[in-house]
C-alpha positions, 0 to 999 in steps of 0.5 A: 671886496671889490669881486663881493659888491661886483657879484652883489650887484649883479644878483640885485640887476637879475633879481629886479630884472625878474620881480619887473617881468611878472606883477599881479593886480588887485582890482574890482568895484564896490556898487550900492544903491536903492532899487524898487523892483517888482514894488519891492525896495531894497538896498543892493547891488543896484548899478550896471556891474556886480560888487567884485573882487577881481585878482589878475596877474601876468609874466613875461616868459621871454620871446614874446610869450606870457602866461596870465590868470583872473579870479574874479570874487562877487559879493554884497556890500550891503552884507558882506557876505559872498553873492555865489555859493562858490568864491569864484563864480564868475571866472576862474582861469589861467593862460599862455599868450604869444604870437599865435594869440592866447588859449585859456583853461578853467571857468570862462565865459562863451564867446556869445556871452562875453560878445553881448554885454559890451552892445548895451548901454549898461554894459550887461549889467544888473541895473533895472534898466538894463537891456541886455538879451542875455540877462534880461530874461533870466531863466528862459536863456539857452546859453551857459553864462560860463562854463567850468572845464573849458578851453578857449583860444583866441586869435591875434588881432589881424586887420582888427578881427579877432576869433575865438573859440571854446569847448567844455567838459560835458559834466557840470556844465547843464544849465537846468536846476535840479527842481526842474527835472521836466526841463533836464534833456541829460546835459550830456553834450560838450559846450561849444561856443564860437565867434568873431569880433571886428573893430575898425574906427568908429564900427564895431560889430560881432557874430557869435553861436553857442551851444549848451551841455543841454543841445541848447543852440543860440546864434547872436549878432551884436554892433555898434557905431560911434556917430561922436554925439552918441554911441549907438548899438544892437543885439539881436540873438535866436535859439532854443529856450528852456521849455516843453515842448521846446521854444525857439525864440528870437530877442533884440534890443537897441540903445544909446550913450549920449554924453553930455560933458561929466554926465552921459544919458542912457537909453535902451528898448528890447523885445522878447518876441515868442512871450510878448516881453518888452523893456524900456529903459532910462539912466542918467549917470554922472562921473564925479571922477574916473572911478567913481560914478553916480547913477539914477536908472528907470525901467518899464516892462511891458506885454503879456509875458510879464507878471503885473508886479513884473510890470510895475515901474523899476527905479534904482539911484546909487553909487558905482566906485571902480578901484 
């Protein structure tokens, strides 16, 4: 008996000691608000990051290895119904990580892409004021938003710097819509995309290149500076646009986060140089918890590369919860 409880508690410490070295999390956000774009209201998905459903987990191989993985699901809260034609649009990959840093495969975003929405004051996202260079001009970027069939490796972090790297498939990867044969250069070419990320105190600044399934090549610098009233930074990014013949262009923002206690005011200007596209933008965003955000936002186009609905005032107001 003594020999059955001894065995038995051996068996419940091997078993706990493996259920700990592993765990799986479930996380995401729920955003809605109203938003007046292009003189159109409408209830959406109105605040600086998407409605998501993000599934991620690890576990701990012994010796300082691990593998891990992220599924992240976009849909509406104001529907229900998915935002992609694909469950898994955004990200979709599995990893091994140690000493030697971690390499990924599966659907990533590049390098540039992942660099240039943390140096904005919206962090990248969908909000009417929102200056990111990699979205604010949809349809005219030169760069994948993320490619499928893609390995990406990532340095360990040594004195602060951290490299990274990636390749895809050549097939699957072009950035043209099959309405747009005109623009089609054969989306025969691998992505590449390349880039380095330091941080150090109050600085953070990043180099990034990327080059599209189209041979379309994108270089972008990206910095920010913690000055304690304000969080100060820039993005500036040069390359080839979708047009014939072929455009090269160069756009560039600056912005600020400027904290007032729960509350934090955002402001923003970017320029799009070869179609005299500008943008600036306005947010007030209160935290009435750590999840949990209330936000207001304005922004104004401007320049003779928008459209004149494009020039209408934008305004969103809306709720942000992080879960």
């Amino acid at each position: 008996m003594k020999k059955s409880l001894l065995a038995l508690a051996v068996l419940s410490a091997i078993t706990g000691a493996a259920s700990a070295q592993s765990s799986v999390t479930l996380s995401g956000a729920v955003d809605l608000g109203v938003r007046r774009s292009n003189g159109v209201w409408s209830m959406t998905n109105a605040g600086s990051s998407r409605t998501n459903l993000n599934f991620s987990g690890t576990e701990d191989l012994g010796g300082g290895m691990n593998v891990f993985f992220n599924i992240n699901h976009r849909f509406n809260a104001n529907t229900g119904q998915q935002r992609d034609a694909n469950a898994f649009y955004r990200q979709a990959w599995v990893g091994l990580g140690g000493g030697f840093g971690n390499i990924r495969l599966g659907k990533i975003l590049p390098p540039l892409q992942d660099f240039n929405g943390q140096f904005e004051p919206w962090d990248g996202g969908d909000t009417v004021a929102s200056i990111h260079t990699g979205g604010l001009f949809a349809g005219n970027t030169n760069y994948g938003s993320r490619y499928v069939n893609s390995i990406y490796y990532r340095t360990p972090v040594i004195g602060g710097l951290v490299g990274h790297a990636m390749i895809a498939a050549g097939d699957n990867n072009s950035e043209v819509p099959p309405s747009s044969p005109a623009l089609q250069p054969g989306g025969a070419e691998r992505p590449v995309g390349l880039g380095v990320i330091w941080g150090g105190g109050p600085v953070r600044v990043a180099a990034a290149y990327d080059r599209n399934a189209d041979d379309k090549k994108t270089f972008g610098l990206y910095g920010s500076f913690n000055a304690g009233f304000a969080t100060l930074m820039a993005q500036y990014e040069k390359g080839d646009i979708y047009t014939v013949p072929e455009t090269d262009v160069k756009r560039w923002s600056i912005g600020a986060n400027i904290p007032f206690g729960a509350a934090v005011l955002k402001a923003g200007y970017a320029r799009f140089s070869d179609e005299e596209k500008k943008k600036l933008g306005l947010g007030v965003y209160y935290s009435l918890s750590k999840r949990t955000t209330l936000y207001s936002d304005v922004g104004k186009n401007s320049g003779d590369g928008w459209t004149d609905p494009q020039k209408k005032t934008m305004f969103d107001v809306g709720i942000h919860h992080r879960f």
